[in-house]
C-alpha positions as CSV (number, residue, x, y, z in Angstrom):
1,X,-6.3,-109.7,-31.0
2,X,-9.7,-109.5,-33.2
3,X,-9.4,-109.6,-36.5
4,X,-10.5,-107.7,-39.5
5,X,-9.4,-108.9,-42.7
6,X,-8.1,-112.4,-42.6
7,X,-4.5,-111.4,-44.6
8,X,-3.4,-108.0,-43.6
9,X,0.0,-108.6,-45.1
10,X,-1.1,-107.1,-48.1
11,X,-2.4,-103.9,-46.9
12,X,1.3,-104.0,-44.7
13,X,3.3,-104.3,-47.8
14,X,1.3,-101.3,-49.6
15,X,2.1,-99.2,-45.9
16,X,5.8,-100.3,-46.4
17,X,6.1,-99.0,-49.9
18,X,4.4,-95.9,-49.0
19,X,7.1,-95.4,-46.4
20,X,10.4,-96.7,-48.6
21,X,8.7,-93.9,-51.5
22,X,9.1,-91.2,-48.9
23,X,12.6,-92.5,-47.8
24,X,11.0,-93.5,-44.0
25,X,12.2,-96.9,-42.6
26,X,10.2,-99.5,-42.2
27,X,10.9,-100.4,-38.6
28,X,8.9,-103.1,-36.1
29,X,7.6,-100.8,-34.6
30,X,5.9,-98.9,-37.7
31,X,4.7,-102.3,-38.8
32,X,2.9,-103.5,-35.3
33,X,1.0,-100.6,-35.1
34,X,-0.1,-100.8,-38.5
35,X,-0.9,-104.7,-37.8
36,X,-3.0,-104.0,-35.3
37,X,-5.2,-100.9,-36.9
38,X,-5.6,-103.4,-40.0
39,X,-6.3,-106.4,-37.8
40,X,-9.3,-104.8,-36.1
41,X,-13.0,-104.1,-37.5
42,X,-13.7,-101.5,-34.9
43,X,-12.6,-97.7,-35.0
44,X,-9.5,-97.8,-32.0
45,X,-8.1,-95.3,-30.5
46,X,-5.1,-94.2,-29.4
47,X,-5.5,-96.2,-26.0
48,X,-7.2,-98.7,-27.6
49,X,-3.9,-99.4,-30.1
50,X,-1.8,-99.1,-26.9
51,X,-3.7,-101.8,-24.9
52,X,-4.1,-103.9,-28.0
53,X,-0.1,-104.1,-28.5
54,X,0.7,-104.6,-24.9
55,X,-1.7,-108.0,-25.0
56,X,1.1,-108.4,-27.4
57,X,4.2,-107.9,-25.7
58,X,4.6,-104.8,-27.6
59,X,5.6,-101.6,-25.6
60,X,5.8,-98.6,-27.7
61,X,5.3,-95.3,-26.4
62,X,2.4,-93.3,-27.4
63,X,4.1,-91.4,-29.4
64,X,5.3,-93.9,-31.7
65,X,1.3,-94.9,-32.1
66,X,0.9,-91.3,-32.7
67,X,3.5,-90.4,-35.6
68,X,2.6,-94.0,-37.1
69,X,-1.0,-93.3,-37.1
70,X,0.0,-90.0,-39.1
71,X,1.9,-92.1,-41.1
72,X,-0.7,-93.9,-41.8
73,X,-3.6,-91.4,-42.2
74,X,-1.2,-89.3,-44.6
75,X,-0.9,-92.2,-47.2
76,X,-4.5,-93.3,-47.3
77,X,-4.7,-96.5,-45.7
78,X,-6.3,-94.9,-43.0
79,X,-9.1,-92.5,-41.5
80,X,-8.9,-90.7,-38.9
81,X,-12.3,-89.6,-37.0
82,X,-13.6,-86.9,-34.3
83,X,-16.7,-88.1,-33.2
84,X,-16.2,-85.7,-30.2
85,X,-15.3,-87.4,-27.5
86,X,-12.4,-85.8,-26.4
87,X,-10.1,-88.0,-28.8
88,X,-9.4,-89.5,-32.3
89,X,-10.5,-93.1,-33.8
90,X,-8.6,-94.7,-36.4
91,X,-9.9,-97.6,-39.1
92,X,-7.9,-98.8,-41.9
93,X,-9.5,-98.0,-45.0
94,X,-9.1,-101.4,-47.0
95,X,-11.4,-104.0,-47.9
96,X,-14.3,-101.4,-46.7
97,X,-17.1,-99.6,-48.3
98,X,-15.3,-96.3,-49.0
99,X,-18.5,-94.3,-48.7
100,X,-20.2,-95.1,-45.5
101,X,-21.4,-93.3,-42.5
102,X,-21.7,-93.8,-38.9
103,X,-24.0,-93.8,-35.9
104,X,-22.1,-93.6,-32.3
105,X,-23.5,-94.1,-29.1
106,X,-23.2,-91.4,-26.4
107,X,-23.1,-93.8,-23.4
108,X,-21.1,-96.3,-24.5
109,X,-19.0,-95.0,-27.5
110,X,-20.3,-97.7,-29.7
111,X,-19.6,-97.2,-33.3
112,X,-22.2,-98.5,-36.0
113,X,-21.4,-98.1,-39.6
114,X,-23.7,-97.7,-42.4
115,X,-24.2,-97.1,-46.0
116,X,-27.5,-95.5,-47.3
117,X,-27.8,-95.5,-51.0
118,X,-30.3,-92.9,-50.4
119,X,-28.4,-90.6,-49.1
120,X,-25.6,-91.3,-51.4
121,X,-28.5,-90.4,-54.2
122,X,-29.2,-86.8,-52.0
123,X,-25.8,-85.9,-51.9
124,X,-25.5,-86.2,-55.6
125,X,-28.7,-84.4,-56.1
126,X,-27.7,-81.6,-54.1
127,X,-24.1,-81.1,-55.8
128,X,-25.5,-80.9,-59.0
129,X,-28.5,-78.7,-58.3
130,X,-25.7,-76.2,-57.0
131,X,-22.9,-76.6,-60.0
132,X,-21.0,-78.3,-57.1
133,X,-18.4,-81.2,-57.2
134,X,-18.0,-83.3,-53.9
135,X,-15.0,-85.0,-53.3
136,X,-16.1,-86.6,-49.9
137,X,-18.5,-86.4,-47.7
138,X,-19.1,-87.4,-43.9
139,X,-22.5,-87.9,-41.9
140,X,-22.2,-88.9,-38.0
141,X,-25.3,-89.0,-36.0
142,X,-25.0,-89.1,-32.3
143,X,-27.3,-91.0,-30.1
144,X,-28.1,-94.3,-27.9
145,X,-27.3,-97.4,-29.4
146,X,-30.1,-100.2,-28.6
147,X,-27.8,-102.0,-25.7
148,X,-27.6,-98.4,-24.3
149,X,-31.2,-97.5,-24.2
150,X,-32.4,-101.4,-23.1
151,X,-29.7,-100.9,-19.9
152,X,-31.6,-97.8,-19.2
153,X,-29.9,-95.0,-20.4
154,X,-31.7,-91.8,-21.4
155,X,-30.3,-88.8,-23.3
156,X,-28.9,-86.1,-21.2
157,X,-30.9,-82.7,-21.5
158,X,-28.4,-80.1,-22.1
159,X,-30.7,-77.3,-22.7
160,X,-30.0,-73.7,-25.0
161,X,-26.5,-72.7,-24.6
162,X,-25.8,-69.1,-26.1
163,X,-22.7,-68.8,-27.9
164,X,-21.9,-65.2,-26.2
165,X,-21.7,-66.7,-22.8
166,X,-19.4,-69.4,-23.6
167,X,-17.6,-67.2,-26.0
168,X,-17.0,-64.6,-22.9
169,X,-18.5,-65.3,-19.9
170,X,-16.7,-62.6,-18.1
171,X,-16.5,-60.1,-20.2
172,X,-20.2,-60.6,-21.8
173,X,-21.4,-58.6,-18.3
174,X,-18.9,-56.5,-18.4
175,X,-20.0,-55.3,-22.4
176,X,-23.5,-55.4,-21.1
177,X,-22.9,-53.2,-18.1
178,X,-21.0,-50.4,-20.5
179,X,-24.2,-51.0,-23.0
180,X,-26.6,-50.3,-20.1
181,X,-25.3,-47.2,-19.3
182,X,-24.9,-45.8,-23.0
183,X,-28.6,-46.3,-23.1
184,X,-29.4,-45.1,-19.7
185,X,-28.2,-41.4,-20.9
């Protein structure tokens, strides 16, 4: 298992008080998966959790991961993120710089966090030129990490998609059919 912070038995005693305040148990199981989100620097999925506690000898189903990772998200110890790939990533919220943004890769899912005091500086800016109070704020930029572009990958052309065609694609003739013929007389 990699590590993230050297101790996580701290941030496991705050996720065990959160559970005993909302009169949850705090079973083995709760606490592995919880182990092994704190344990890690990188942002794991589901699948990655799962893999992760089977290299331990720990075989929960997925949805134990699951409700635990809700647990988790819901008392603040953990983010959850939808970097649109088809499925959620998870990292523990401790020990981190709480304002910080991230770059993923499109080939190879790589996740790079960064801070930017200057965009920290815009966001501010722009709130208060608009009477507007953020509470959080998220930036994700999409695109090929270094590795990816060095082993040769390019970035897919996906071209203008109209959002009536995906919205309808068979009824978007049909309507322009009934237009045509409105027009026509």
């Amino acid at each position: 298992m990699r590590l993230g912070p050297a101790n996580v038995e701290p941030y496991l005693a705050i996720f065990g008080r959160y559970l005993r305040e909302h009169g949850l148990p705090v079973t083995h199981q709760r606490r592995a998966v919880a182990r092994a989100v704190f344990s890690s620097p990188r942002h794991q999925s589901v699948e990655d959790l799962d893999r992760v506690l089977r290299e331990n000898d720990l075989r929960l189903g997925k949805a134990t991961i699951y409700r635990t990772l809700d647990l988790l998200v819901r008392s603040g110890l953990v983010e959850e993120h939808d970097f649109g790939e088809g499925f959620k990533r998870y990292e523990h919220r401790l020990s981190r710089d709480p304002v910080h943004h991230h770059l993923v890769c499109i080939e190879s899912g790589e996740v790079i966090e960064f801070r930017s005091e200057e965009l920290q500086r815009i966001v501010e800016e722009t709130a208060s030129r608009h009477g507007f109070r953020p509470t959080h704020h998220k930036l994700v930029i999409f695109g090929l990490s270094r590795a990816s572009q060095e082993s040769g990958a390019e970035v897919p052309y996906r071209g203008i998609t109209c959002p009536i065609e995906v919205a309808g694609s068979g009824e978007a003739g049909a309507s322009s059919e009934a237009g045509g013929s409105a027009d026509n007389t």
